[in-house]
OpenMM code with the backbone's topology and positions (N, CA, C; nanometers):
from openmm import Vec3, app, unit

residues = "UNK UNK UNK UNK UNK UNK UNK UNK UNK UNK UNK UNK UNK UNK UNK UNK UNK UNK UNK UNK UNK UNK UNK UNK UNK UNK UNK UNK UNK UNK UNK UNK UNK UNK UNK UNK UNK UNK UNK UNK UNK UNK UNK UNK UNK UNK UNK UNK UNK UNK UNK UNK UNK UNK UNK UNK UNK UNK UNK UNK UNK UNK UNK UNK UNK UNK UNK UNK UNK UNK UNK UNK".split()
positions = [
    Vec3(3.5120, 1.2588, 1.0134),
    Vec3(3.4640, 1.1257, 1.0479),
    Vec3(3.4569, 1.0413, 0.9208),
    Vec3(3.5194, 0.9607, 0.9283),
    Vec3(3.4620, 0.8307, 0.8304),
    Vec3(3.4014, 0.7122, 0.8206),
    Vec3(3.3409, 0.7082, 0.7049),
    Vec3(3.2037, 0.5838, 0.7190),
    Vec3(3.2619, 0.5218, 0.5915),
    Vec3(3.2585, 0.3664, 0.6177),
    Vec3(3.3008, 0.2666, 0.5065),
    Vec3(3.1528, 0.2495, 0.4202),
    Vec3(3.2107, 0.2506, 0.3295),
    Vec3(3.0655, 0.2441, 0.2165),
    Vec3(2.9932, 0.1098, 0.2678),
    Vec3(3.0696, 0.0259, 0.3648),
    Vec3(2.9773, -0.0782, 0.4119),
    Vec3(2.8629, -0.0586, 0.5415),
    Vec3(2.8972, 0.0456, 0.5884),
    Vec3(2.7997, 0.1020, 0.6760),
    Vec3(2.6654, 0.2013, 0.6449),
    Vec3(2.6566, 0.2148, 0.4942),
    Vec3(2.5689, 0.2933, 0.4331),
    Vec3(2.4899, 0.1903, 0.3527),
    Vec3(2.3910, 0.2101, 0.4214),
    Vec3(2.2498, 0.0884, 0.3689),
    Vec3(2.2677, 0.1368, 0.1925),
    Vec3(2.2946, 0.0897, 0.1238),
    Vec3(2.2763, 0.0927, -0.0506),
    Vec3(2.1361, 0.0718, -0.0978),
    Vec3(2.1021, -0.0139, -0.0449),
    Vec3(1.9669, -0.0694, -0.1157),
    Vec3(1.8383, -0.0763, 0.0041),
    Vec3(1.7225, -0.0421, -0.0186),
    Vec3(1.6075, -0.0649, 0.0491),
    Vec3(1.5247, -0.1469, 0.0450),
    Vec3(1.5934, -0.2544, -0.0401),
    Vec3(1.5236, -0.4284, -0.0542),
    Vec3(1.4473, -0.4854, 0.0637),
    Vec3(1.4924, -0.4373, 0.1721),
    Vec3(1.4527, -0.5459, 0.3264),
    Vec3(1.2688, -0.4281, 0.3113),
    Vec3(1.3030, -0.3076, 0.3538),
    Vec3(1.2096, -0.2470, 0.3292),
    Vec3(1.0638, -0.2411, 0.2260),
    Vec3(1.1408, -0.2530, 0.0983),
    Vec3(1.0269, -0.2514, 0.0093),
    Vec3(0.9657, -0.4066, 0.0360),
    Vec3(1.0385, -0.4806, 0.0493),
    Vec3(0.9394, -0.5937, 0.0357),
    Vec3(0.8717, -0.6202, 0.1447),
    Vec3(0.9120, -0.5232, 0.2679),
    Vec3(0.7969, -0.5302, 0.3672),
    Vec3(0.6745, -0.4884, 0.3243),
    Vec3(0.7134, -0.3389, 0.2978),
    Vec3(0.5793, -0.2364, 0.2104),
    Vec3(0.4883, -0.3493, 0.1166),
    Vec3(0.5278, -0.4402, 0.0336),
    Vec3(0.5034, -0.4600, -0.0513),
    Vec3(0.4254, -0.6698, 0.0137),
    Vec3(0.4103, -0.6328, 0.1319),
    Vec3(0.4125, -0.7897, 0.2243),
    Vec3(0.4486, -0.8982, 0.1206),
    Vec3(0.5721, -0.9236, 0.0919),
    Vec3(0.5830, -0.9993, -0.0184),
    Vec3(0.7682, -1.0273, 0.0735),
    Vec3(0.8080, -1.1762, 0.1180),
    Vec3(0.9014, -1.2341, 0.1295),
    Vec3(1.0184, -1.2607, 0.0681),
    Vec3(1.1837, -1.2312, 0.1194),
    Vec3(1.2616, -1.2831, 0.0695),
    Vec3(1.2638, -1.3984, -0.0252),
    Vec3(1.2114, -1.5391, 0.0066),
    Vec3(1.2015, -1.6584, -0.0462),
    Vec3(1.1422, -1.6563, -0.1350),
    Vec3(1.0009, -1.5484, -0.1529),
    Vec3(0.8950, -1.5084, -0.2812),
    Vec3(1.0106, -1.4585, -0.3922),
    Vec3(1.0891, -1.3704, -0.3311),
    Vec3(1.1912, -1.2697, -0.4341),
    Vec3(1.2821, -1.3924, -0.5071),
    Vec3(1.3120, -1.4541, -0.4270),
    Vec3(1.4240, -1.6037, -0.4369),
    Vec3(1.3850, -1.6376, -0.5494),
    Vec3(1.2446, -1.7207, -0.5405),
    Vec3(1.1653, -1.8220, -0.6430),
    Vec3(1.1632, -1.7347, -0.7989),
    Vec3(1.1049, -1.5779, -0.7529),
    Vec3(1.0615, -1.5678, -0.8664),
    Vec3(1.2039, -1.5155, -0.9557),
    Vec3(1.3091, -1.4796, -0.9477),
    Vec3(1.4714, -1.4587, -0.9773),
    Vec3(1.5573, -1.5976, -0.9905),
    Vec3(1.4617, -1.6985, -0.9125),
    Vec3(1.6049, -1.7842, -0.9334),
    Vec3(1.7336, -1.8056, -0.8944),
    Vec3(1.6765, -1.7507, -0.7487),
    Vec3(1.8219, -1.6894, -0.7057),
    Vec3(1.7989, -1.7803, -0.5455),
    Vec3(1.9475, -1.8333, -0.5022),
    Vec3(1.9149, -1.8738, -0.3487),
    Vec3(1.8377, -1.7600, -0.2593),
    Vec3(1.7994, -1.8102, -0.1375),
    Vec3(1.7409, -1.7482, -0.0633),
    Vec3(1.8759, -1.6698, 0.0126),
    Vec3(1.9887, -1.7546, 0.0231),
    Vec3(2.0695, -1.6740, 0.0676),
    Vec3(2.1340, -1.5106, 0.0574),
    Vec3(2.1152, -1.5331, -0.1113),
    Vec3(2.1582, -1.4356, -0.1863),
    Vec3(2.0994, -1.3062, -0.1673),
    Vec3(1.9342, -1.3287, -0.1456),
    Vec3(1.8158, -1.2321, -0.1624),
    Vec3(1.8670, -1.1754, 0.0060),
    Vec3(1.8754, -1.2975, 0.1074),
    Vec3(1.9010, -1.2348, 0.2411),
    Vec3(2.0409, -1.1423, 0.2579),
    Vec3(2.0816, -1.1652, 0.1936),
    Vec3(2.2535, -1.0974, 0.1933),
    Vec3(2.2319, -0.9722, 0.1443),
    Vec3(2.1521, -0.9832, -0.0016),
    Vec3(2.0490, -0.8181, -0.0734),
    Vec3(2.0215, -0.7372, 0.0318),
    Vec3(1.9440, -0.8057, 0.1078),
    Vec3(1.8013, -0.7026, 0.2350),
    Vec3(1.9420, -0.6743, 0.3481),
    Vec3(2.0431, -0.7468, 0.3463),
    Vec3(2.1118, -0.7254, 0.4743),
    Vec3(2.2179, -0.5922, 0.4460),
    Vec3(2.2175, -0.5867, 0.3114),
    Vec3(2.3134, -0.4546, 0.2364),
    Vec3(2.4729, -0.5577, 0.2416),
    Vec3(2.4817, -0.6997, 0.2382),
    Vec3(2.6205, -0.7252, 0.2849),
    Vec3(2.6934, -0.7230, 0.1045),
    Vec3(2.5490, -0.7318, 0.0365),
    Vec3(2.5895, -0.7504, -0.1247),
    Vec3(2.5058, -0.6682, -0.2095),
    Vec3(2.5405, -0.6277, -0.3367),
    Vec3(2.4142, -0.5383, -0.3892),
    Vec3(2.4239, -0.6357, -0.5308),
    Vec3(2.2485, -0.6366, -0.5527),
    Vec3(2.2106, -0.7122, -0.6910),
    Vec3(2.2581, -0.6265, -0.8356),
    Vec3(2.3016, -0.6709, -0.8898),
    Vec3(2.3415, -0.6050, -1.0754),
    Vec3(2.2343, -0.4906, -1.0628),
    Vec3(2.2498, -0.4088, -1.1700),
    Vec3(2.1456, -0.3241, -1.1715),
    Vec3(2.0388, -0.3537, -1.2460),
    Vec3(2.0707, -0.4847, -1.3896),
    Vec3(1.9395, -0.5926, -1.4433),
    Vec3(1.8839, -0.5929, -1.3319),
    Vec3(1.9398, -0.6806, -1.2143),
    Vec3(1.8883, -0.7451, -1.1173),
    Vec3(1.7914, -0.6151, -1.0489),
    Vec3(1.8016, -0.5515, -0.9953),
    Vec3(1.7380, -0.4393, -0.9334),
    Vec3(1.6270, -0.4199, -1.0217),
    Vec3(1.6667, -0.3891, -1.1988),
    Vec3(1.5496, -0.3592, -1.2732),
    Vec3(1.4541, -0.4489, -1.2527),
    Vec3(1.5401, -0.5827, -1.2847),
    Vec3(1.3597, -0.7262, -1.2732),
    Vec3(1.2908, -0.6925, -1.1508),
    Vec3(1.3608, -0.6746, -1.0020),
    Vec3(1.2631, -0.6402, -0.9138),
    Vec3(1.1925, -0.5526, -0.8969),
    Vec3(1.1968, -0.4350, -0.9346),
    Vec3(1.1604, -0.3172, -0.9482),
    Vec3(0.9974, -0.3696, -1.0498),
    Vec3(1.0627, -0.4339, -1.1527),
    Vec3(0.9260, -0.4762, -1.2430),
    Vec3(0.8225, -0.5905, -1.1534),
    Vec3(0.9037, -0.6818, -1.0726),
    Vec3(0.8413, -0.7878, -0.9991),
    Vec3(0.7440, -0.7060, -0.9134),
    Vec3(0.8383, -0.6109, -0.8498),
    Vec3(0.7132, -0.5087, -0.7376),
    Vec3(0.6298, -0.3963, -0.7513),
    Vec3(0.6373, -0.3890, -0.9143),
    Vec3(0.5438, -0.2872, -0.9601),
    Vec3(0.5718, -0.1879, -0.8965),
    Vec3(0.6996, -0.1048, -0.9307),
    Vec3(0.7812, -0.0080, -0.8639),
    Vec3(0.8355, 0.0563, -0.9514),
    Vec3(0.8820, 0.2088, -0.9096),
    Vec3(1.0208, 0.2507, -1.0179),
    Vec3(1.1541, 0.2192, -0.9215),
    Vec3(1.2400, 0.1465, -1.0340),
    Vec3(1.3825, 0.1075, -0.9214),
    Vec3(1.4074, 0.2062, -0.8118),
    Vec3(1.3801, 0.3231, -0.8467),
    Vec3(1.4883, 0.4245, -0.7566),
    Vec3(1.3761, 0.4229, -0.6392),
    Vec3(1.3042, 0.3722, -0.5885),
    Vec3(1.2776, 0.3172, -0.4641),
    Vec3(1.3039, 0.1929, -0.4522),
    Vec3(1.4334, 0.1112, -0.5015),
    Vec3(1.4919, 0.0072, -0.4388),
    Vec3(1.6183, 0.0898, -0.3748),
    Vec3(1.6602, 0.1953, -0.3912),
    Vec3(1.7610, 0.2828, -0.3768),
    Vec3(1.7553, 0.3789, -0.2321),
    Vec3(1.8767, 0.3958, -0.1498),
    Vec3(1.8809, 0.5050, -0.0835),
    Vec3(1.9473, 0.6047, -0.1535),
    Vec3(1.8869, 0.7186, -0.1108),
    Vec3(1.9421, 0.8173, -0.1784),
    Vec3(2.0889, 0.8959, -0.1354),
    Vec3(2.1884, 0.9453, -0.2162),
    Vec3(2.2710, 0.9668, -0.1560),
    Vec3(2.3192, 1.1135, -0.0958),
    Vec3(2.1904, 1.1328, -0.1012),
    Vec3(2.2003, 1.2936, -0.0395),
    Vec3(2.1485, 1.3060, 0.1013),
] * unit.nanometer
topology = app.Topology()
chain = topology.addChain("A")
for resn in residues:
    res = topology.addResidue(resn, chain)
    for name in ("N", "CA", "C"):
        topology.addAtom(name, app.Element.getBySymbol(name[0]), res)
């Protein structure tokens, strides 16, 4: 069976920032980044740099590798 690497959630962005009750548009403002961009993040259609992952990771008082699915 095959699965396109686009069908494998990459990132747990939509998630953590539930955990974390803290909004796309919050993530937006504080990055500088459209809101679009952040929604495209949480949707897995794009993945942020890995800077990018680090600043959030620091924004949510997190270690990155819970912005991460794991690939096992």
């Amino acid at each position: 069976m095959y699965i396109s690497m686009q069908e494998i959630p990459i990132n747990r962005l939509k998630a953590v920032l539930a955990e974390k009750q803290k909004t796309g548009k919050w993530l937006a403002d504080q990055l500088n980044k459209s809101e679009t961009t952040v929604s495209r993040w949480c949707r897995n259609e794009i993945q942020p740099s890995m800077e990018t992952l680090l600043e959030i990771a620091k924004l949510l008082d997190i270690d990155i590798k819970n912005l991460l699915n794991s690939s096992k």
